[in-house]
MDAnalysis code that builds the backbone (N, CA, C; Angstrom):
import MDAnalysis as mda
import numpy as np

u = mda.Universe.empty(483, n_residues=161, atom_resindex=np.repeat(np.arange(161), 3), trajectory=True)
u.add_TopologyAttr("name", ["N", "CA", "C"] * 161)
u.add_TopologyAttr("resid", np.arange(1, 162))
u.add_TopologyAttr("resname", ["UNK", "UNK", "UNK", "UNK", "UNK", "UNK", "UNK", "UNK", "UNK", "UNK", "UNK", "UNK", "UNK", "UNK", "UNK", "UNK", "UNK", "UNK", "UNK", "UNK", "UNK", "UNK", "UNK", "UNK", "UNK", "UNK", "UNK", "UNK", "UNK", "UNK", "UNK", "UNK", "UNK", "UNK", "UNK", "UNK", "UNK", "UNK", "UNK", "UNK", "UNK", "UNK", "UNK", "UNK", "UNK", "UNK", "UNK", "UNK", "UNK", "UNK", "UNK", "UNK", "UNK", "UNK", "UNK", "UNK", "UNK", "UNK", "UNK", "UNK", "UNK", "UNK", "UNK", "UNK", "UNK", "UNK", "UNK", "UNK", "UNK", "UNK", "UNK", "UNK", "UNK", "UNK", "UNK", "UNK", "UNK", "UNK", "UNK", "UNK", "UNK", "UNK", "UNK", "UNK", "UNK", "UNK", "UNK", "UNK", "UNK", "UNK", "UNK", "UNK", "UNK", "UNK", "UNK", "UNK", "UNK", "UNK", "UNK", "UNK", "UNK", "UNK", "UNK", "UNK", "UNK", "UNK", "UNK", "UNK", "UNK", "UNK", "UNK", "UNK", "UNK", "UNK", "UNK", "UNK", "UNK", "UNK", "UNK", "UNK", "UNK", "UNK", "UNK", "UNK", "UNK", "UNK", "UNK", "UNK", "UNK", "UNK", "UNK", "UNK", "UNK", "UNK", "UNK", "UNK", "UNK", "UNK", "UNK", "UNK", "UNK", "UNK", "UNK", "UNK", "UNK", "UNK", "UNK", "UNK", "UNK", "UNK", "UNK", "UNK", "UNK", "UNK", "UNK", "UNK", "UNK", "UNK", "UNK", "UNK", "UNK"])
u.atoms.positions = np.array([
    [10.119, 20.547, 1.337],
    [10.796, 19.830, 2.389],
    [9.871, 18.733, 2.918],
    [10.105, 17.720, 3.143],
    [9.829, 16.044, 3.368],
    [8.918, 16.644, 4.989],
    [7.995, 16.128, 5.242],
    [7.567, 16.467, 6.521],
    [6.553, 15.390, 6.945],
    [6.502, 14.757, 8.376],
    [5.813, 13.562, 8.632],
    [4.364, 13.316, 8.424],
    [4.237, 14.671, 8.288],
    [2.698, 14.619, 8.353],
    [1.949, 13.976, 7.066],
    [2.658, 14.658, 6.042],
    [2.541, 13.994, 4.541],
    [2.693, 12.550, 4.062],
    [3.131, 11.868, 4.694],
    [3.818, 10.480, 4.049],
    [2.634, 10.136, 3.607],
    [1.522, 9.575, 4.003],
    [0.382, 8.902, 3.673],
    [-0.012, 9.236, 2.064],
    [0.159, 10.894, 1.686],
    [-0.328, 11.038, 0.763],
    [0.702, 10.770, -0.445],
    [2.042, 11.114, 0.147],
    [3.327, 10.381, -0.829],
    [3.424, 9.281, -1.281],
    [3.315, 8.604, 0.015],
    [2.762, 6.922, -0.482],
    [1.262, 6.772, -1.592],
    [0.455, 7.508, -1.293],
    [-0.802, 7.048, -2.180],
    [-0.456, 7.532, -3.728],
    [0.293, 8.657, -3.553],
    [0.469, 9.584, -4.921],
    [1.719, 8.426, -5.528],
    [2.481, 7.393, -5.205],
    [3.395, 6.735, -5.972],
    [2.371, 4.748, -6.046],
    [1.664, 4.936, -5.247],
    [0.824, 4.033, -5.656],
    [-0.238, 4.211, -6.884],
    [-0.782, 5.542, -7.414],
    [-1.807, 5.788, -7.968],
    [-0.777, 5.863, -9.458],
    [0.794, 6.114, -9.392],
    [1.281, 6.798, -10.575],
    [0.933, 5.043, -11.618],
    [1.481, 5.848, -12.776],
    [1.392, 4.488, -13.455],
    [1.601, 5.088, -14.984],
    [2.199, 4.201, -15.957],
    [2.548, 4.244, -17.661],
    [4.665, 4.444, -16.943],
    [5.104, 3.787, -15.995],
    [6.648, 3.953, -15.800],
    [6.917, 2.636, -15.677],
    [6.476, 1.615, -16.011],
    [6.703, 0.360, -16.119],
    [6.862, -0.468, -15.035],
    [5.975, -0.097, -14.136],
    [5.355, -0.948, -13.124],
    [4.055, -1.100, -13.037],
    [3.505, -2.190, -12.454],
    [2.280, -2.619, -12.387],
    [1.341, -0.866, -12.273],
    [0.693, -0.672, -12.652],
    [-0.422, 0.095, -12.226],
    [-1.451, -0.359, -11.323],
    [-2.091, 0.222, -10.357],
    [-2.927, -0.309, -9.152],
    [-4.294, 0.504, -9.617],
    [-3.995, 1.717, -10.206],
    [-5.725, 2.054, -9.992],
    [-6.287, 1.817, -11.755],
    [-7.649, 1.448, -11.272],
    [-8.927, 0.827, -12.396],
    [-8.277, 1.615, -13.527],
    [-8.248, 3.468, -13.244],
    [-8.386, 4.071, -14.168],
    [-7.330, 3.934, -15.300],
    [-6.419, 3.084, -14.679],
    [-5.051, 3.193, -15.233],
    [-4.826, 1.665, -15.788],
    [-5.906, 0.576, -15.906],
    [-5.729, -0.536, -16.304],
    [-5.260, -1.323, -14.800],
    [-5.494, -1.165, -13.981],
    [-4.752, -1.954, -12.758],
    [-5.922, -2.393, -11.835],
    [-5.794, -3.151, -10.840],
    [-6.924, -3.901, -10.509],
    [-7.916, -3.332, -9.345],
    [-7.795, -1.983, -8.598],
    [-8.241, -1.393, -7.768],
    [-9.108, -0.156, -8.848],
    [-10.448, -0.380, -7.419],
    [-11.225, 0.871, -8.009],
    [-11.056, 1.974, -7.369],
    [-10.364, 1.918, -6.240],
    [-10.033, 2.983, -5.411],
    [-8.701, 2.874, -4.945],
    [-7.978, 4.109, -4.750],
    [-6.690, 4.362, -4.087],
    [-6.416, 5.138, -3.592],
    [-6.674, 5.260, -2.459],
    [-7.038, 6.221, -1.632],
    [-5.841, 6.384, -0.269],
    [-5.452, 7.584, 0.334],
    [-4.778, 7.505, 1.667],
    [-5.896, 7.474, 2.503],
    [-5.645, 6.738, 3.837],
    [-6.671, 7.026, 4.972],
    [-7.682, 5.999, 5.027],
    [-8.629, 5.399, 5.765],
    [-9.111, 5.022, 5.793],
    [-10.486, 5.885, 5.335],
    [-11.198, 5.690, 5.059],
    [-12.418, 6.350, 4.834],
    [-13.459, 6.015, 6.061],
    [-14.552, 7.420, 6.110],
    [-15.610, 6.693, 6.969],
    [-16.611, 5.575, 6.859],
    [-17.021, 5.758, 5.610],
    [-17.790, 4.678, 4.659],
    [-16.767, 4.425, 3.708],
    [-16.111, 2.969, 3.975],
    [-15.151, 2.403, 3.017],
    [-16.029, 1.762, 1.623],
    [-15.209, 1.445, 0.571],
    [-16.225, 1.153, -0.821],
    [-16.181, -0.195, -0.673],
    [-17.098, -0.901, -0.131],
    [-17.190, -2.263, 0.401],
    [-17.494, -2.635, -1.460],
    [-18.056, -2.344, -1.988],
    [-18.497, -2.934, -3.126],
    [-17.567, -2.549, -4.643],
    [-16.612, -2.112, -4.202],
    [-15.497, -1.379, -5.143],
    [-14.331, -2.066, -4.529],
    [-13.306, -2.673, -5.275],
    [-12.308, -3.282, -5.101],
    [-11.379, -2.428, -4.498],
    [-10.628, -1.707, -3.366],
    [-10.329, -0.911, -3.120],
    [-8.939, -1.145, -2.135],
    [-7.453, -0.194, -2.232],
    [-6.567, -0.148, -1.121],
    [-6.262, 1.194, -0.422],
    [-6.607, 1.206, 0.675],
    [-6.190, 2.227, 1.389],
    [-5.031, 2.761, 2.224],
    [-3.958, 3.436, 2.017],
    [-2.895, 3.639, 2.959],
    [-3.360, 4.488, 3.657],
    [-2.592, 3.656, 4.836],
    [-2.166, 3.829, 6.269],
    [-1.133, 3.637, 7.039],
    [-0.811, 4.450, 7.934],
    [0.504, 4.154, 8.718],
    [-0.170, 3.874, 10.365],
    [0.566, 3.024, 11.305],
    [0.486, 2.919, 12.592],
    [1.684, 3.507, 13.303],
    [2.906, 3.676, 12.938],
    [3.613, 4.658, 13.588],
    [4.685, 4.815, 12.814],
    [5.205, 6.036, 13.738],
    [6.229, 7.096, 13.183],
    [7.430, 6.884, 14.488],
    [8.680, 6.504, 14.134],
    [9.762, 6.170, 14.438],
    [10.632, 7.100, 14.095],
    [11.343, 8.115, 15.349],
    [12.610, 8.859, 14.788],
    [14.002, 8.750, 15.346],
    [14.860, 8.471, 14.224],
    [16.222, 8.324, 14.928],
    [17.206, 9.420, 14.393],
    [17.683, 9.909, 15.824],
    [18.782, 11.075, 15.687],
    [20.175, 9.979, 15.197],
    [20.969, 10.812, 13.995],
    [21.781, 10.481, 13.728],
    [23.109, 10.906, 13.943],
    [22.851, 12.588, 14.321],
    [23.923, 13.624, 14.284],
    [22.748, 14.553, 15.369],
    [23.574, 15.579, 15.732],
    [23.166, 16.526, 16.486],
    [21.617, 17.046, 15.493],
    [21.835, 17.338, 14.452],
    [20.694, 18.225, 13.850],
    [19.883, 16.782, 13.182],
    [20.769, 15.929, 12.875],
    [20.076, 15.181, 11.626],
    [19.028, 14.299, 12.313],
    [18.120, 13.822, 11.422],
    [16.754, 13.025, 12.666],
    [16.289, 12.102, 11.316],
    [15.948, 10.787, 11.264],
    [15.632, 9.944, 9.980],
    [14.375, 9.422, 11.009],
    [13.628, 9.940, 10.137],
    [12.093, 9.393, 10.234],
    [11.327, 8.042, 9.449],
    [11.197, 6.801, 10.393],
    [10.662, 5.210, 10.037],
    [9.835, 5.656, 10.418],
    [8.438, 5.187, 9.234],
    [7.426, 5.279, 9.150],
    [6.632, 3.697, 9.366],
    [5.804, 2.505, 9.908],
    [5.382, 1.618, 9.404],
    [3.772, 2.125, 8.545],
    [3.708, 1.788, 7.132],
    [3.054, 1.428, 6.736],
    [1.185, 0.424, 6.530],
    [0.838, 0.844, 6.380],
    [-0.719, -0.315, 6.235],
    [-1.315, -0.253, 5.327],
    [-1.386, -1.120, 4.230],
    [-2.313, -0.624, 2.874],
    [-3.378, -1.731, 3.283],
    [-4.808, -1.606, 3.557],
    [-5.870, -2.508, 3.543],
    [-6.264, -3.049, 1.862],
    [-6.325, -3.763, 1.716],
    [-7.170, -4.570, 0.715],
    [-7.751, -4.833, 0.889],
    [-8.938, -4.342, 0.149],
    [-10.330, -4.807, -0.168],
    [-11.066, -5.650, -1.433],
    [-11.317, -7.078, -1.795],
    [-11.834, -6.963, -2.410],
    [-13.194, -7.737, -2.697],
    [-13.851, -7.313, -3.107],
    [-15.715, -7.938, -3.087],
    [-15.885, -8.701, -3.220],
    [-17.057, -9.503, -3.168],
    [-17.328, -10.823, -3.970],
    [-18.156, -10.625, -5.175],
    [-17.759, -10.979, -6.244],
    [-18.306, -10.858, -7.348],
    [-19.440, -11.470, -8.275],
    [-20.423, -11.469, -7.727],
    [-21.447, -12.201, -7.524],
    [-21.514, -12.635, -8.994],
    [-21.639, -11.947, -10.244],
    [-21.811, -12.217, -11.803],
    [-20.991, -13.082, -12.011],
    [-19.902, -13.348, -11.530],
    [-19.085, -14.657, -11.904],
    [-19.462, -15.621, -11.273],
    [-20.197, -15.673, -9.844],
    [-20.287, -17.368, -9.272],
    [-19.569, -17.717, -8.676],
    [-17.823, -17.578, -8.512],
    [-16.880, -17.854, -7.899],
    [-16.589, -17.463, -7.132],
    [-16.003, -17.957, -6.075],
    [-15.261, -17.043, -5.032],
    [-14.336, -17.306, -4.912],
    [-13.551, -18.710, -5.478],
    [-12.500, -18.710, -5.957],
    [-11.715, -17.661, -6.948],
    [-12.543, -17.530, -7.513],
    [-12.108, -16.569, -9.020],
    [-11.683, -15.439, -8.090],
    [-12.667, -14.472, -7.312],
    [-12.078, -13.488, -6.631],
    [-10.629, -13.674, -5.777],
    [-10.789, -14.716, -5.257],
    [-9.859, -14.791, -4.082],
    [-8.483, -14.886, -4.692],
    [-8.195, -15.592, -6.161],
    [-7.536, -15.597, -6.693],
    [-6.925, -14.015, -7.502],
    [-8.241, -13.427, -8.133],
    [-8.159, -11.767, -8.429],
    [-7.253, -10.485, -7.671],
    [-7.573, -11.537, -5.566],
    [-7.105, -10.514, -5.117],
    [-5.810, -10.515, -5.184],
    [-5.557, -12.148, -4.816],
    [-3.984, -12.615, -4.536],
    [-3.042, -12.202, -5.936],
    [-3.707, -11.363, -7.331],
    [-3.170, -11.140, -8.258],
    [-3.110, -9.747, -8.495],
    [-3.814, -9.043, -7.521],
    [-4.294, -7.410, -6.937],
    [-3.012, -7.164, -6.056],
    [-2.691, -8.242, -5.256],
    [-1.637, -8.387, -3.708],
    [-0.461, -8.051, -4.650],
    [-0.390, -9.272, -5.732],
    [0.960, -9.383, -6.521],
    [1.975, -8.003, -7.383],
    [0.584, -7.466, -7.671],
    [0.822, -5.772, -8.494],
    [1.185, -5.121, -7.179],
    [0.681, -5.072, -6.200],
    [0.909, -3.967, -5.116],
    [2.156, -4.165, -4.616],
    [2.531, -5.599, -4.198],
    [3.969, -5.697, -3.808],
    [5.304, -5.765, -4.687],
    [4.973, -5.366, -6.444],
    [5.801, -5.178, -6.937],
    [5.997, -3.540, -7.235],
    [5.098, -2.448, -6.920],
    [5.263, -1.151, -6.937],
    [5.869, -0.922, -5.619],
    [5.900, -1.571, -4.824],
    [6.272, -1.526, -3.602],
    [7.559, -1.562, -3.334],
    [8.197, -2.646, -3.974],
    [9.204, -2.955, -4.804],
    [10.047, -1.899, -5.192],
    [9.062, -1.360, -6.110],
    [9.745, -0.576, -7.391],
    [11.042, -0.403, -7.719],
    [11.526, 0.088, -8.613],
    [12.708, -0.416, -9.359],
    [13.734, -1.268, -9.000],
    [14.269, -1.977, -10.089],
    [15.311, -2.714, -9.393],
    [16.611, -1.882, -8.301],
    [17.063, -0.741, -9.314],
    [18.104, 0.407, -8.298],
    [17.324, 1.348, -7.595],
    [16.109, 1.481, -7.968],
    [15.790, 2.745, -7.223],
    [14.527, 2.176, -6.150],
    [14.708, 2.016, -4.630],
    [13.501, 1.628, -3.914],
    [12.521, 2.992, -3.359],
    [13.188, 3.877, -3.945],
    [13.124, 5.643, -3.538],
    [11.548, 6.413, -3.553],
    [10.395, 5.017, -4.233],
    [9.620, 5.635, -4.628],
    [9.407, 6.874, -5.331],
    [10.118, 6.539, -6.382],
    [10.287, 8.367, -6.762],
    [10.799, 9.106, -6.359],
    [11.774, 8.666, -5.759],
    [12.062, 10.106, -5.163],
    [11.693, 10.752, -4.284],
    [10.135, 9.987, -3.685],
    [10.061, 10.586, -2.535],
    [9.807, 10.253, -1.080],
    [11.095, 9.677, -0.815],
    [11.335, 8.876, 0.049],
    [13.319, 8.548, -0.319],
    [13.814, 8.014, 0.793],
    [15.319, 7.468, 1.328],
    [15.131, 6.073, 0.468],
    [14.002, 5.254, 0.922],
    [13.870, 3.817, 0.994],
    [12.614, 2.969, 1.173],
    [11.735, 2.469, 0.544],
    [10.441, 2.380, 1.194],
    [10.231, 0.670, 0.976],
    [9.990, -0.499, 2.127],
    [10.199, -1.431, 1.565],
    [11.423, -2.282, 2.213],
    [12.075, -1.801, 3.110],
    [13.833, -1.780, 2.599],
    [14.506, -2.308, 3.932],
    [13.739, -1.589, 4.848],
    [14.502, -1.447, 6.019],
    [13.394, -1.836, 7.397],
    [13.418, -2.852, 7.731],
    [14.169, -4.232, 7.927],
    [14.131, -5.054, 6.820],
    [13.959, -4.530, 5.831],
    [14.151, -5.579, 4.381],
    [12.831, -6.436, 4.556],
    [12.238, -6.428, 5.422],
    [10.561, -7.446, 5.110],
    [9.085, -6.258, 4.517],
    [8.241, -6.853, 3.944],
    [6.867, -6.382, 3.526],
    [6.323, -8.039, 3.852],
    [4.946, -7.604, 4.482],
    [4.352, -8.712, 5.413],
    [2.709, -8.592, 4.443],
    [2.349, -9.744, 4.212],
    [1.020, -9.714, 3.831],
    [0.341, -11.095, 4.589],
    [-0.701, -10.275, 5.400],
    [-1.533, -10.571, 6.018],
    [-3.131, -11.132, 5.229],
    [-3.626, -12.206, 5.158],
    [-4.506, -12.456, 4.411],
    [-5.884, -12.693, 5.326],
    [-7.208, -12.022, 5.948],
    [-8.022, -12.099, 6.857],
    [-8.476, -13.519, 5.615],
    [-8.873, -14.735, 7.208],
    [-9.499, -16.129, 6.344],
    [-10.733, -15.839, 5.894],
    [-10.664, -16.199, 4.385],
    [-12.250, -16.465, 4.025],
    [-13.249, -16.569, 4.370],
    [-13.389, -17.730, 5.586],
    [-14.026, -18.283, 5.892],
    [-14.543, -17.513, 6.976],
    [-13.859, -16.514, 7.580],
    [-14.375, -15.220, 7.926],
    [-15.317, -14.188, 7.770],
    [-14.706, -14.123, 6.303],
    [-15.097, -12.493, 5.302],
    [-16.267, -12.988, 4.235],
    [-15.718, -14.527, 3.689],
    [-17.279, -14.439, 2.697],
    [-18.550, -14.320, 2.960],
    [-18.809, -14.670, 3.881],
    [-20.572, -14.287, 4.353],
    [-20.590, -13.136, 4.172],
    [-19.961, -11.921, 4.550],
    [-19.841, -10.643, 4.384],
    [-19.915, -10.269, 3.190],
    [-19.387, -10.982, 2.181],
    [-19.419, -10.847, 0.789],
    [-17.881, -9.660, 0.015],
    [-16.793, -10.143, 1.640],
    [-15.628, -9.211, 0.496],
    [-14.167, -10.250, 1.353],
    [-13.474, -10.263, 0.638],
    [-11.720, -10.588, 0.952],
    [-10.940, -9.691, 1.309],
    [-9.786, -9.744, 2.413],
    [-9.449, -8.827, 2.775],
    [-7.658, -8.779, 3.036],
    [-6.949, -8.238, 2.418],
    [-5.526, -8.599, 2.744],
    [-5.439, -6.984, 3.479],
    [-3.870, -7.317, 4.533],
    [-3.413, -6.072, 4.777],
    [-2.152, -6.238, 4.361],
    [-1.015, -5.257, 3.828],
    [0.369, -5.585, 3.395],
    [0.893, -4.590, 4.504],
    [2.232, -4.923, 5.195],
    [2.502, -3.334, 6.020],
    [4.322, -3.662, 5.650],
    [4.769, -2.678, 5.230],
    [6.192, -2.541, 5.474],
    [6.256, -1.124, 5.871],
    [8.185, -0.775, 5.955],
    [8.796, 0.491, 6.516],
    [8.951, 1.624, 5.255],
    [8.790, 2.655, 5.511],
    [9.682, 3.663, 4.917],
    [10.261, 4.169, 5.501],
    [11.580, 4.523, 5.179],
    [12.466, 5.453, 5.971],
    [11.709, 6.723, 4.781],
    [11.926, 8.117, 5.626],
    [11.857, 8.983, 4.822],
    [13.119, 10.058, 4.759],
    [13.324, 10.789, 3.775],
    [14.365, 11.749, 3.311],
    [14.238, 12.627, 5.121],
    [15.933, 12.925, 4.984],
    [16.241, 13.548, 6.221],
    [15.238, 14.574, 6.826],
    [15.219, 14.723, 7.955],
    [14.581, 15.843, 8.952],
    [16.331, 16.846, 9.390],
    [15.504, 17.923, 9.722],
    [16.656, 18.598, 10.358],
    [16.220, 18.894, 11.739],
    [16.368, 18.832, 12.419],
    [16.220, 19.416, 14.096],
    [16.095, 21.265, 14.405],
])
């Protein structure tokens, strides 16, 4: 049974899947992240290309006496380094915005099915926007990493009261 506490890891477990004919996100799987992780970490992998889900809140709407549909918002951080062996920081910045591109098409996912697998109502969907936030360069390169955040909704599969 679907329960709020879990989403974070539902979401990470349909971000990490991959060979179903969507982009793959993690390294191990040919995709452009070295990490995929729920949660923020305490020591994040500043030097590992990395996205982390997160949510900022949990939204519930009664529909019926028992029935209760739980909106979740979303936060996946992007991380990615500067890659010093190449010289560019163009090259990265471009890497990430092609890191961004894979993430918001699993995000996506299928043309009929936005279900994440199945585990989820809708993820993506409802208010119909996914927002990507890009922290300026001109910020983050001294630091030596790029940083996007993407946040959309999931509704999740019914609650009962």
């Amino acid at each position: 049974m679907p329960s709020t506490a879990d989403v974070v890891s539902r979401e990470t477990e349909w971000l990490n899947t991959a060979g179903d004919g969507l982009p793959a996100l993690n390294a191990v799987a040919g995709g452009p992240f070295g990490v995929v992780s729920g949660y923020w970490p305490r020591t994040p992998a500043t030097m590992r290309t990395s996205l982390y889900v997160t949510r900022t809140q949990i939204s519930e709407e009664r529909t019926a006496h028992i029935r209760i549909m739980a909106r979740h918002r979303m936060v996946l951080h992007a991380l990615w380094p500067l890659n010093n062996s190449g010289g560019s920081a163009e090259l990265d910045q471009q890497n990430l915005d092609d890191a961004v591109e894979a993430t918001l098409a699993r995000i996506r996912g299928f043309p009929h099915d936005h279900s994440h697998g199945g585990r989820f109502l809708s993820a993506g969907e409802n208010p119909g926007m996914v927002t990507v936030a890009f922290t300026p360069a001109s910020e983050t390169v001294t630091l030596g990493i790029f940083k996007a955040t993407i946040t959309y909704t999931i509704d999740d599969l019914e609650l009962l009261a």
